[in-house]
BALOBA-1460 file (C-alpha; in Angstrom, 3 decimals):
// residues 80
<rec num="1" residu="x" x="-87.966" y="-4.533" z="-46.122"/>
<rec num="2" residu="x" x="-86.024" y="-4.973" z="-42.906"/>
<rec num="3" residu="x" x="-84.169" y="-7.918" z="-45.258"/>
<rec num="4" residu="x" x="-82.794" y="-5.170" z="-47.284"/>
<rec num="5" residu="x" x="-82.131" y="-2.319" z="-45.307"/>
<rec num="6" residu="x" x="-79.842" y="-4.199" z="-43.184"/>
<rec num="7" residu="x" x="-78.257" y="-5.618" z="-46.695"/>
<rec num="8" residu="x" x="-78.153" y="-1.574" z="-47.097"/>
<rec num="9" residu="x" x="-76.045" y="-1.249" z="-43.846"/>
<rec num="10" residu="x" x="-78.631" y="0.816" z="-42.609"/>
<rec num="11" residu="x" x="-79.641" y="-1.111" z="-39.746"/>
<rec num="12" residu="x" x="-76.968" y="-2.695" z="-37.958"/>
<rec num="13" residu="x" x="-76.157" y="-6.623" z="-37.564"/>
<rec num="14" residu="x" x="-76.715" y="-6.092" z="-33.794"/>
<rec num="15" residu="x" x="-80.039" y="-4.738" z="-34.312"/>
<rec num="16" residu="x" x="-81.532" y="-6.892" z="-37.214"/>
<rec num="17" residu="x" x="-84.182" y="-8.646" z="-36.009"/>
<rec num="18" residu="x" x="-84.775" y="-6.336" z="-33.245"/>
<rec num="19" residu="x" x="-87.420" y="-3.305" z="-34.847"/>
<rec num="20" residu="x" x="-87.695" y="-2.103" z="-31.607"/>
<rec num="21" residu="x" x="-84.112" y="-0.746" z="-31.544"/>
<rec num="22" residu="x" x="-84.829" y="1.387" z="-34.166"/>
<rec num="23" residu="x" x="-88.093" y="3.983" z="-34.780"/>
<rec num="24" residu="x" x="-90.360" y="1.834" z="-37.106"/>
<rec num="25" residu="x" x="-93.783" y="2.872" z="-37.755"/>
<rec num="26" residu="x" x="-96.178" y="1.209" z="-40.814"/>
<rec num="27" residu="x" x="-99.865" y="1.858" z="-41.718"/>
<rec num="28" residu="x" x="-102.110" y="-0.969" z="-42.118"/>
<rec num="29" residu="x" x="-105.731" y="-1.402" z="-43.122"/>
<rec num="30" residu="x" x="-108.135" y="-3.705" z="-42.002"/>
<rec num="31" residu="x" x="-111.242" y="-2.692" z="-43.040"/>
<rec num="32" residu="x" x="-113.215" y="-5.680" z="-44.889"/>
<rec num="33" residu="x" x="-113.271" y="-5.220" z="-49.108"/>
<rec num="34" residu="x" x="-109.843" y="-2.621" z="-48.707"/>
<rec num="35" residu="x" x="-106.943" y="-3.551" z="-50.661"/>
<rec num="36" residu="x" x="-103.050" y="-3.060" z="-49.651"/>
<rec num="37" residu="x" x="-102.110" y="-1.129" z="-52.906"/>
<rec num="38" residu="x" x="-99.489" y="1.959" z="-51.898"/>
<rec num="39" residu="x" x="-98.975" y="0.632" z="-48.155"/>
<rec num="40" residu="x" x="-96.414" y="3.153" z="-46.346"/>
<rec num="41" residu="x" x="-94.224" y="2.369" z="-43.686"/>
<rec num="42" residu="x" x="-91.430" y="4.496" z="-42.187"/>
<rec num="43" residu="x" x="-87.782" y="4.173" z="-40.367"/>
<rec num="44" residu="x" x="-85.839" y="6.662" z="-38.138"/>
<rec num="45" residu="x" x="-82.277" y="5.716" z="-38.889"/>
<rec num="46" residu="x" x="-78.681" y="6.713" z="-38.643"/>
<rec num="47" residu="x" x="-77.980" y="8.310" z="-42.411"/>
<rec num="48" residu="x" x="-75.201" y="5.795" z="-43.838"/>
<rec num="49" residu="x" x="-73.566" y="7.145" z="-46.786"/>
<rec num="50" residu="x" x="-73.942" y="4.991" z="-50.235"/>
<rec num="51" residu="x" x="-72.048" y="6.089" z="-53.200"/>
<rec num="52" residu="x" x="-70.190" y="3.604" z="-55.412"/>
<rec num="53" residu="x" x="-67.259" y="6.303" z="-55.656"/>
<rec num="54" residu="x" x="-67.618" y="8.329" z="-52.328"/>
<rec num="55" residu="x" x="-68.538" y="11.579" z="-54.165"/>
<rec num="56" residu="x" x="-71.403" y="12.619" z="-53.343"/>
<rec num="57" residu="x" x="-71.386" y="14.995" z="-50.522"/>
<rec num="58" residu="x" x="-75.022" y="16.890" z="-50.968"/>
<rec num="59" residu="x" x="-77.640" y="15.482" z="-49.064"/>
<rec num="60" residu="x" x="-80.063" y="14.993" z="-51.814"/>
<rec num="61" residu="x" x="-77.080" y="12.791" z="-53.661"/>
<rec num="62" residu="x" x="-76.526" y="11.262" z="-50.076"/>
<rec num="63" residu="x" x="-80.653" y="10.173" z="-49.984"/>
<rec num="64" residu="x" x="-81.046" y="9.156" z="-53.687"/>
<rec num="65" residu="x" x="-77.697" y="7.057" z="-53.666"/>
<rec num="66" residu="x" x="-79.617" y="5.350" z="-50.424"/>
<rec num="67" residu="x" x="-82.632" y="4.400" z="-52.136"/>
<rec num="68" residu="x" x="-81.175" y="3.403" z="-54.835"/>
<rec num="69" residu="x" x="-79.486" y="0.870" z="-52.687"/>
<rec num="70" residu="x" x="-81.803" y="0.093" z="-50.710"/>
<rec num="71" residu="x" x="-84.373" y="-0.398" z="-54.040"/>
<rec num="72" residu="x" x="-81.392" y="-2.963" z="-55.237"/>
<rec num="73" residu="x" x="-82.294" y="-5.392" z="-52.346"/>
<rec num="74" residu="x" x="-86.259" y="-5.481" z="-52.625"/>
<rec num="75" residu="x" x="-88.329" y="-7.646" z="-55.049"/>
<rec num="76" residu="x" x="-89.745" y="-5.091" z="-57.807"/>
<rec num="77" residu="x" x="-93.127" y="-4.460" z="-56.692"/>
<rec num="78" residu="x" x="-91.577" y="-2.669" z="-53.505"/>
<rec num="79" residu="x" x="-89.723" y="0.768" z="-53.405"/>
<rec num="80" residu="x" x="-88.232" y="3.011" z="-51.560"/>
């Protein structure tokens, strides 16, 4: 995930590799017979705008155009 949010240009080149220069918080299960199914982790980021023609200037455009991005990077069992 890290992988492709700095392919994203969310997290910068300087701070790849580093998760503690950035807020990252995941959940994580280790109780004995519990599966990893629907896993959820979390990033406090600067908001870098992603649009393949600079349009979009709502916020919800701004966030889906992100994901979408960010989705392009990561194997197809992971989402954003």
């Amino acid at each position: 995930i890290e992988l492709a949010l700095y392919r994203s240009g969310i997290i910068s080149k300087m701070n790849f590799g580093y998760p503690s220069k950035y807020g990252w918080s995941n959940s994580a299960r280790t109780d004995k017979g519990v599966h990893a199914a629907a896993q959820v982790c979390s990033l406090k980021g600067e908001m870098i705008f992603h649009h393949k023609d600079d349009l979009v200037d709502d916020e919800p455009g701004q966030l889906d155009a992100m994901r979408l991005k960010v989705n392009s990077y990561l194997p197809s069992d992971i989402r954003v």
